[in-house]
Every structure is written in C-alpha cells, then in structure tokens.
C-alpha positions as CSV (number, residue, x, y, z in Angstrom):
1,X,0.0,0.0,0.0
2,X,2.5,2.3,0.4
3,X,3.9,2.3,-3.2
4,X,0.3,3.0,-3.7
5,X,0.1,6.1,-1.6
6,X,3.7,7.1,-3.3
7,X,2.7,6.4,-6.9
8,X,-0.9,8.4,-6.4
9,X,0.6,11.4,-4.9
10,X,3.2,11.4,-7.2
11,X,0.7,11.2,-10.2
12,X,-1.3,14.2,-8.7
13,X,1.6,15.8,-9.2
14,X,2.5,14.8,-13.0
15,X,-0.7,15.4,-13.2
16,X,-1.2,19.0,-12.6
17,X,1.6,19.9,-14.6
18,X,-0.1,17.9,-17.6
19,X,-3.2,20.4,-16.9
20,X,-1.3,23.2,-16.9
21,X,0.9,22.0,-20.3
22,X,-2.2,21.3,-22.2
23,X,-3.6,24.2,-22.9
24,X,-7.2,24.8,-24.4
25,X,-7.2,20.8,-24.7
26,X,-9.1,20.4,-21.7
27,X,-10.6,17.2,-22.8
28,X,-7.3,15.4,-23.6
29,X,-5.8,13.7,-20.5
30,X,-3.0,11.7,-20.9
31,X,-1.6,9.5,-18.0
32,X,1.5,8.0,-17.5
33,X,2.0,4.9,-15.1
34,X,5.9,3.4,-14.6
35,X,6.6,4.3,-18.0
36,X,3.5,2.9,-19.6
37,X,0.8,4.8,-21.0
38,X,-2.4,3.7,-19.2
39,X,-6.0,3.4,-21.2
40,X,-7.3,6.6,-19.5
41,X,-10.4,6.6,-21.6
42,X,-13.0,6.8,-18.6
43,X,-10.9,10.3,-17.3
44,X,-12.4,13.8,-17.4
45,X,-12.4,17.3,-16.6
46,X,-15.0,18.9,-15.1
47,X,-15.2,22.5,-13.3
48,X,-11.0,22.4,-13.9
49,X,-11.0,18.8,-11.8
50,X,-9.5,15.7,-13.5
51,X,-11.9,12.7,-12.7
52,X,-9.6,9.7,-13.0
53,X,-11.6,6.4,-11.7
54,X,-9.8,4.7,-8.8
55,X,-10.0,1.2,-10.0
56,X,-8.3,2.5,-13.3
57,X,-5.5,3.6,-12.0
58,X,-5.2,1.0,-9.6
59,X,-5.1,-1.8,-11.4
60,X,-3.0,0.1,-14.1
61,X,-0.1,-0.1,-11.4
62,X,-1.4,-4.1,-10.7
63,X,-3.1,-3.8,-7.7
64,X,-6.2,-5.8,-6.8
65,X,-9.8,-3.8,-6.2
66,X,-12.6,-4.7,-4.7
67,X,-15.7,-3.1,-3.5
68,X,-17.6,-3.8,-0.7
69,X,-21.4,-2.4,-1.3
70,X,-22.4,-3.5,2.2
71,X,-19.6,-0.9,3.8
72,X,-19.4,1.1,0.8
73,X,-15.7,0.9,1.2
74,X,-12.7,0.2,-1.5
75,X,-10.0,-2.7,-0.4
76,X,-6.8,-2.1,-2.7
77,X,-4.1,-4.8,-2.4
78,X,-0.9,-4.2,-3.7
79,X,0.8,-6.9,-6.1
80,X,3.1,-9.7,-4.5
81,X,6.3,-8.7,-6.0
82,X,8.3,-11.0,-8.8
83,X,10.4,-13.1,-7.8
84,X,12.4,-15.7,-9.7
85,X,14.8,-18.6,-8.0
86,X,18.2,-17.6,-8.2
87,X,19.0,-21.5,-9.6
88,X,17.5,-24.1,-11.4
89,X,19.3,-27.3,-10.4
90,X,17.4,-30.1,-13.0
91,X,18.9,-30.9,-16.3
92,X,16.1,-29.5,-18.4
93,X,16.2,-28.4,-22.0
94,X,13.8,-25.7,-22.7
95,X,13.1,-24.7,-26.6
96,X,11.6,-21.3,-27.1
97,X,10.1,-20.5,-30.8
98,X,9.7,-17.1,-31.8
99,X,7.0,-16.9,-34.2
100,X,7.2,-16.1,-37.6
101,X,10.9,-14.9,-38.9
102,X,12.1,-14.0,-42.5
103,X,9.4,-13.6,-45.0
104,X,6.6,-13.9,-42.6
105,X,6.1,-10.9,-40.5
106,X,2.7,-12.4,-38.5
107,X,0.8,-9.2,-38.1
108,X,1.4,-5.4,-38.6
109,X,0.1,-2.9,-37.3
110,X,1.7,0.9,-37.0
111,X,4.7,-0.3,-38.9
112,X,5.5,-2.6,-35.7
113,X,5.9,-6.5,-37.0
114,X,5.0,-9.3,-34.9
115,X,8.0,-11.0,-35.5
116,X,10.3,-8.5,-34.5
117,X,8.0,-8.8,-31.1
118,X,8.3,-12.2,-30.6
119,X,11.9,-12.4,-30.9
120,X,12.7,-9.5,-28.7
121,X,10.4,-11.4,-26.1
122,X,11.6,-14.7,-26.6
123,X,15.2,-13.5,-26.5
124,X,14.5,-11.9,-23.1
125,X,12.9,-14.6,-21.2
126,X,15.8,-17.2,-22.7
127,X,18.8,-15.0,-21.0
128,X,16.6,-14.9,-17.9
129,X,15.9,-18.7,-17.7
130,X,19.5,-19.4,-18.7
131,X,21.0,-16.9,-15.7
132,X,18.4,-19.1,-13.8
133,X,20.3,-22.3,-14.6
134,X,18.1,-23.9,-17.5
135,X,19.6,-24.6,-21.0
136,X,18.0,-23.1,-24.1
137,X,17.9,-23.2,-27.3
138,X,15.6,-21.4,-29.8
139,X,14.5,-21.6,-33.0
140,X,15.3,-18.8,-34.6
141,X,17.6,-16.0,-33.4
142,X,17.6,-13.6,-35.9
143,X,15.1,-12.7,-39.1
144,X,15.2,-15.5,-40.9
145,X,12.4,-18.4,-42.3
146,X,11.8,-21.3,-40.2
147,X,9.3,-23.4,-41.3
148,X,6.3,-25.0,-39.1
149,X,7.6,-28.8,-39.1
150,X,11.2,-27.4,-38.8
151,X,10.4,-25.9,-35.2
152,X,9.0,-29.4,-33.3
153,X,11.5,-31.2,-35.4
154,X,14.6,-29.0,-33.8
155,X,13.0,-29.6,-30.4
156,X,11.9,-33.5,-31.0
157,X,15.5,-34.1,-31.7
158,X,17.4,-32.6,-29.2
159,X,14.4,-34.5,-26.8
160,X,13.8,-31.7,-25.2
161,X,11.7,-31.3,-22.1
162,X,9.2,-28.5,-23.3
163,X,8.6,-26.1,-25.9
164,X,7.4,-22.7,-25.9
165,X,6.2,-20.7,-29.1
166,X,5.9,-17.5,-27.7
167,X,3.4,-14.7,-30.6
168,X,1.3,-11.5,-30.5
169,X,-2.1,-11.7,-30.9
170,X,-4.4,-9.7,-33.3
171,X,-8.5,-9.1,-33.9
172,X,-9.4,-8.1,-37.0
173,X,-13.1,-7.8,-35.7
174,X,-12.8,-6.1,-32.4
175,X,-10.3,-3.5,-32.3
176,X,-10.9,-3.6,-28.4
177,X,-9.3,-7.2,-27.7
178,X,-7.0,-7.1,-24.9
179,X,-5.0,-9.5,-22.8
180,X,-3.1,-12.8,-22.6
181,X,-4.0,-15.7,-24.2
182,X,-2.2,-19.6,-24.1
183,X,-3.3,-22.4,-25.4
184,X,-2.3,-26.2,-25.8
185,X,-3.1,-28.7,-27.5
186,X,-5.9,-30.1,-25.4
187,X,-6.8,-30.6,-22.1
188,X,-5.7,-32.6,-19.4
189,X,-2.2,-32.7,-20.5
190,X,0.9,-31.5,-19.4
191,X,0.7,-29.7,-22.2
192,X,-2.1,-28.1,-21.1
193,X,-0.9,-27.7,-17.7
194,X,2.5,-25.7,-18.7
195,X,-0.2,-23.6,-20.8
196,X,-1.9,-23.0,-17.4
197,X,1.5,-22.2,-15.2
198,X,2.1,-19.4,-18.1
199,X,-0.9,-18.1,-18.3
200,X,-1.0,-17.6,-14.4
201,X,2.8,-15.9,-14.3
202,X,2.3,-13.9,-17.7
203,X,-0.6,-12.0,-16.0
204,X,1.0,-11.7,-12.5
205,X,3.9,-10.3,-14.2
206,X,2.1,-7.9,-16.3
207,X,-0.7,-7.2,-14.6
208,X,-2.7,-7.5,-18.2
209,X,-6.9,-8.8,-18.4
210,X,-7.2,-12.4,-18.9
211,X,-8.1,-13.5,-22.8
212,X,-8.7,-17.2,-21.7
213,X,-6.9,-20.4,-22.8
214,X,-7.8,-23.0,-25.1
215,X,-7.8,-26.5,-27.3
216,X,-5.9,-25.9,-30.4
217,X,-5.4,-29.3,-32.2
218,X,-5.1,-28.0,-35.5
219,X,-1.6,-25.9,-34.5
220,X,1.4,-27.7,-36.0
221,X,3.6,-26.4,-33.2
222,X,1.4,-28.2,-30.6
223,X,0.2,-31.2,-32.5
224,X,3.7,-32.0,-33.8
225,X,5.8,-31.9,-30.6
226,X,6.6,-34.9,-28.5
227,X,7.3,-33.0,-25.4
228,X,4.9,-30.9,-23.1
229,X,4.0,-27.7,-25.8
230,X,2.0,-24.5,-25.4
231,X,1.2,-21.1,-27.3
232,X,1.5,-18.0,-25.4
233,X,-0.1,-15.1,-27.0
234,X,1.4,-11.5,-25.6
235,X,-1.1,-9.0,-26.2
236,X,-3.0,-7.6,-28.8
237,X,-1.3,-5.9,-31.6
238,X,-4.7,-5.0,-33.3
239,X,-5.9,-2.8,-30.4
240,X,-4.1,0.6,-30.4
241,X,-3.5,0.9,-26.0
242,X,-2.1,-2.7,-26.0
243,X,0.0,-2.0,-29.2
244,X,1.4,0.9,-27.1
245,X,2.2,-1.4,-24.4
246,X,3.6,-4.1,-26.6
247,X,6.4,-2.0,-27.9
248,X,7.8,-0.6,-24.5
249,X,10.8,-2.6,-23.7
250,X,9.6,-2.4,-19.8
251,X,6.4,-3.7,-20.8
252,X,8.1,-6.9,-23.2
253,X,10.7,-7.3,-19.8
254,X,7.4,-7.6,-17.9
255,X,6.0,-10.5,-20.5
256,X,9.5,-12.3,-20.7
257,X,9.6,-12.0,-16.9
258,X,6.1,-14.2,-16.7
259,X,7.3,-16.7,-19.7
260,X,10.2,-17.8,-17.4
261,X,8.5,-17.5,-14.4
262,X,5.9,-20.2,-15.8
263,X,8.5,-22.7,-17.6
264,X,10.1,-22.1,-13.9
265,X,7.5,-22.9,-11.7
266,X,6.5,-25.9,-14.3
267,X,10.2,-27.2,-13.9
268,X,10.1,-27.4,-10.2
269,X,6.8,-28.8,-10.1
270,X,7.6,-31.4,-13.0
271,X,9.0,-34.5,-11.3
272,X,8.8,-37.0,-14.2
273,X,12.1,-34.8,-15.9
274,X,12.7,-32.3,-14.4
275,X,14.2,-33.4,-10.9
C-alpha cells in the first residue's frame, strides 16, 4: 500500500503539470503509469477537476480492487512482487520458438511487425531462464524463415523437455481485444498444464486482463511436438493501448519475466524430468 500512496501522490503531481501544459485541450488527458501509458479513456475534466476512476489507476499499477457495497468501502491490495529462484538445479532443456521470422512478419500494425516482437520477447525470457540455470535453445535468433515442421522437429530431436512458441495476438473484428492468451493442444495434458502455469505468471507479471486459454489441435507447433508444448499469446497488436504497451521494452521485460516464471514454476513442479 505504500507504493500506492507514493505512486498516487506522485501522479497528482505529474498530473497537474499535464493540466497546466495542455492548454485549451481540456478534454485530452494523458496519463502515464511506470513508464507505460495507461488506457485513460473513462478520465475527465469537469469545473478544472480531472476525474480519473480509482480502480483504473489502480489496477494500471497491478493492484487488486474490490468493492464492498455492504460498507461502501474500496479494499486495494498491492501486487506480490516478482520473484524468480536464483538457480534451477534439473537438467532440463527448454526450446523457445519465436514466431514467424524471414518472410513472414505475422501481423502489422503501425509499422511494428510481430515477429520482431516475438523475438525480442523470446530472447529476453531465454537469457533470464539461462542466468536461472536452464539450457535453451531457440528456434530462430535472428530474421530469418523457419518453417512450421522445422520448429518441433529442432525440439523432438534434441528431446527436449518442453517447448514454448511465444506470438502477438491480433483481432481483426474487435479492435478492443485485450490481454493474454495460451493455449495447448488439449486438455488434461501437461501440455495443457504448462499452458496453465504461463498463463497464471504472464498476468501476475504484467498485470494484463485475462483472454482465456484453449484447445488448439489443428496448431502444427502443438500437435507435432513430442514434449509438453504451449502457445503464449502476448497481447493484442490489433488494439491501439495494447499495441502501445507491446512496444515498450519495460512492458516486453514484464511479458518475458512471466514466460520464465511459468517454464520455472512448471520445472520445479515437474518431477517426471525435471528433478
């Protein structure tokens, strides 16, 4: 709670020098959380006093709200900080696959290529799993074509112990789509249980909504592999605030952070392989 009380008063502040900056804008309010522009589209000014709803700007900075109606009060719990294991002391192999490469650029929006996400992601949470103690190895590490069957053939024949495609999600019906999405390739798997673990730590981490998980049979990169497989999806490229989030090197830190953090926890808790 107190970095609550610290980051409020010190957005009051930011905050009355935005007023003062903007002018005859008095409409526009633009607010700034850690670094990361927050979706600030319920804000407004009336009688020269910026409305900013609590729970906004709370959970903006990952804290928990709820309302009780019966004591019309507000319970605001701040976020468990991160924390990864200094070691990892099993003999795991992890395979990460950043999506798409080469000729493929997955989705565009604002000039910003989902490949050239998923690799700077991918990259990230490898170098923190590997300071961690795991081996990895990915697919690609650069621009370049890597074909479907190519990626669970790499990780089939180095027998490794799990495989991770890590992509950006787009919408091209709802331009308001937001959150993280995983998937496997069904249920009651381990599969589907690793999906689970990252879906948990990629929200912790980030603090973003929840988009759900799901069955995806018809994925080569899940149906193909031999060894406990899942599809993380980062955010949604297609909707303009999450775009802005998805660029921010903070915010892709944030999203490699929770991909480790889940291959982590799933290596500790694994103790077929993993011991």
């Amino acid at each position: 709670m107190k970095r609550f009380y610290t980051l409020l008063f010190t957005f009051g502040m930011m905050l009355v020098l935005a007023l003062t900056a903007s002018g005859a804008n008095r409409n526009a309010v633009g607010i700034v959380v850690d670094g990361i522009p927050m979706n600030a589209s319920s804000a407004y000014i009336t009688d020269g006093i910026t409305m900013v709803p609590l729970r906004d700007l709370a959970e903006a900075m990952g804290c928990e709200v709820v309302w009780d109606p019966d004591t019309r009060t507000v319970h605001i719990t701040s976020p468990a900080p991160v924390v990864v294991e200094p070691e990892y002391t099993g003999s795991a192999l992890v395979v990460l696959d950043p999506g798409h490469g080469g000729s493929f650029d997955g989705a565009e929006y604002g000039g910003v290529k989902e490949k050239d996400l998923n690799l700077s992601i991918a990259t990230q949470a490898a170098a923190i799993l590997e300071e961690a103690g795991v081996t990895v190895l990915m697919t690609r590490t650069g621009d370049q074509d890597v074909d479907l069957y190519e990626r669970t053939d790499f990780a089939n024949n180095l027998d490794a112990t799990l495989f991770v495609s890590v992509h950006c999600n787009a919408n091209t019906e709802h331009d308001d789509a937001l959150g993280i999405y995983t998937c496997a390739y069904s249920e009651g798997t381990e599969g589907w249980r690793l999906a689970q673990i990252l879906h948990s730590t990629m929200r912790t981490a980030t603090g973003a909504p929840d988009f759900g998980m799901e069955e995806r049979p018809n994925l080569a990169v899940l149906r193909t592999s031999l060894m406990p497989a899942a599809l993380v999806e980062c955010g949604f490229m297609s909707t303009p605030s999450e775009l802005d989030l998805l660029i921010q090197p903070e915010y892709q830190a944030k999203l490699a952070q929770g991909i480790a953090n889940g291959v982590l926890a799933y290596l500790r808790t694994d103790g077929s392989r993993a011991a």
